[in-house]
C-alpha positions as CSV (number, residue, x, y, z in Angstrom):
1,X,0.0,0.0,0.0
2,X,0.9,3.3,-0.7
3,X,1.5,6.0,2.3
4,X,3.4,8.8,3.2
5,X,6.1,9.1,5.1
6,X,7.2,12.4,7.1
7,X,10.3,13.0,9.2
8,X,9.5,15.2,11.9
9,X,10.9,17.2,14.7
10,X,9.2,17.3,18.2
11,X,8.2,20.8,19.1
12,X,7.8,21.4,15.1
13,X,4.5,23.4,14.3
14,X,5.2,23.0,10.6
15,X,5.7,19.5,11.5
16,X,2.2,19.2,13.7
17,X,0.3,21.1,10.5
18,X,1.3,18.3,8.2
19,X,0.6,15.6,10.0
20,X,-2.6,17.2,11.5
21,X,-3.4,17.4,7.4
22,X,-3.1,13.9,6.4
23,X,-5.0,12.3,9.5
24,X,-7.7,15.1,8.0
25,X,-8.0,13.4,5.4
26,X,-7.1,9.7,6.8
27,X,-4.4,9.3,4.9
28,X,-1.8,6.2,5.3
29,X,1.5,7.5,6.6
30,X,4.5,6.9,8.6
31,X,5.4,9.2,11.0
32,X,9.6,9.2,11.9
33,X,10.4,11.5,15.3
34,X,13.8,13.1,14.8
35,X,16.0,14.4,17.5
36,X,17.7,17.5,17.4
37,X,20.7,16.2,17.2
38,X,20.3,13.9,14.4
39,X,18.6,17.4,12.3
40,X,21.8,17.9,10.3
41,X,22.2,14.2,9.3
42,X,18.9,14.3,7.5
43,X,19.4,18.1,6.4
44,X,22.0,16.4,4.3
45,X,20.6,12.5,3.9
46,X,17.9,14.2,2.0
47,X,18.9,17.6,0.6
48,X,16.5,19.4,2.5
49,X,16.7,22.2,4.5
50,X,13.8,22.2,6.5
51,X,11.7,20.1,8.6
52,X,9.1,18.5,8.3
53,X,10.8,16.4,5.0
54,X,7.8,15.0,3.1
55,X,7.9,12.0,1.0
56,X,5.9,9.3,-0.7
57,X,6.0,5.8,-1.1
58,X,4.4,4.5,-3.9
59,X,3.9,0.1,-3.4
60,X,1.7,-0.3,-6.2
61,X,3.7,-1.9,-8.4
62,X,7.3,-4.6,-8.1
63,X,9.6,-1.4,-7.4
64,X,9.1,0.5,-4.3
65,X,9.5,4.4,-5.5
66,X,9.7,6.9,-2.8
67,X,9.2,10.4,-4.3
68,X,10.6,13.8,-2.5
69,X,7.5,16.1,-1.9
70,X,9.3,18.4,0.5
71,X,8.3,20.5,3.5
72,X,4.6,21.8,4.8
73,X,4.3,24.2,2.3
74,X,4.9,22.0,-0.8
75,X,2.8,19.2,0.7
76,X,-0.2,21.7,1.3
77,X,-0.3,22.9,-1.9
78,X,0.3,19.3,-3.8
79,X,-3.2,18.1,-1.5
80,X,-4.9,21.4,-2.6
81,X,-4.0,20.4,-6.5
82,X,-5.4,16.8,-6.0
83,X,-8.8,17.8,-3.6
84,X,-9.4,20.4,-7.1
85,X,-8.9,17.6,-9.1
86,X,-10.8,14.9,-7.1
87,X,-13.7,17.4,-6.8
88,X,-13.8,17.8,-10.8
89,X,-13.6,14.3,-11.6
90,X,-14.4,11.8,-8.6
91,X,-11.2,10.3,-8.3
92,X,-9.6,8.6,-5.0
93,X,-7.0,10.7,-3.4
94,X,-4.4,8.4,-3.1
95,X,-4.2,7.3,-6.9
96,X,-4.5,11.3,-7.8
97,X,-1.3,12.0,-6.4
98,X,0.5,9.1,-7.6
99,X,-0.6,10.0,-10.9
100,X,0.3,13.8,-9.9
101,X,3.6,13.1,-8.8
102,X,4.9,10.6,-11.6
103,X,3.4,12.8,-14.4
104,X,6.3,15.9,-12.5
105,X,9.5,13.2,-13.5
């Protein structure tokens, strides 16, 4: 199955709005509670600057993909894009925004 995945800080109110987001909207996701001190390891594991760091597994077929979607911000605006879409043409969230994200490679 198909889920998210978000490394987060404790404390993080970026980090609280996403996940507060996706359990709106009861999607499947992994939640990963980084320490302070380990920050700068996944500032440069993932190329990201910023926390929370966003991505998305996608299990639907042999490979297991995992796709960068970023912070809050990018993940807000990526839900908004598929809720306009799924709202236009009645399609399930989940397979909107693996279709969303593939279709950006």
């Amino acid at each position: 199955m198909s889920k998210f995945k978000l490394y987060v800080l404790d404390g993080c109110p970026f980090c609280k709005r996403a996940l507060d987001r996706i359990k709106s909207l009861g999607l499947d996701h992994e939640s990963i509670i980084i320490s302070h001190e380990q920050k700068e390891k996944y500032k440069i594991k993932h190329e990201m600057e910023t926390f929370p760091q966003i991505f998305f597994i996608d299990n639907t077929n042999k490979n297991k993909t995992e796709y960068k979607i970023g912070g809050c911000d990018e993940l807000e605006t990526l839900l908004d894009i598929v809720k306009t879409i799924g709202e236009k043409y009645n399609i399930k969230i989940v397979e909107k925004i693996i279709n969303i994200i593939k279709n950006k490679e």
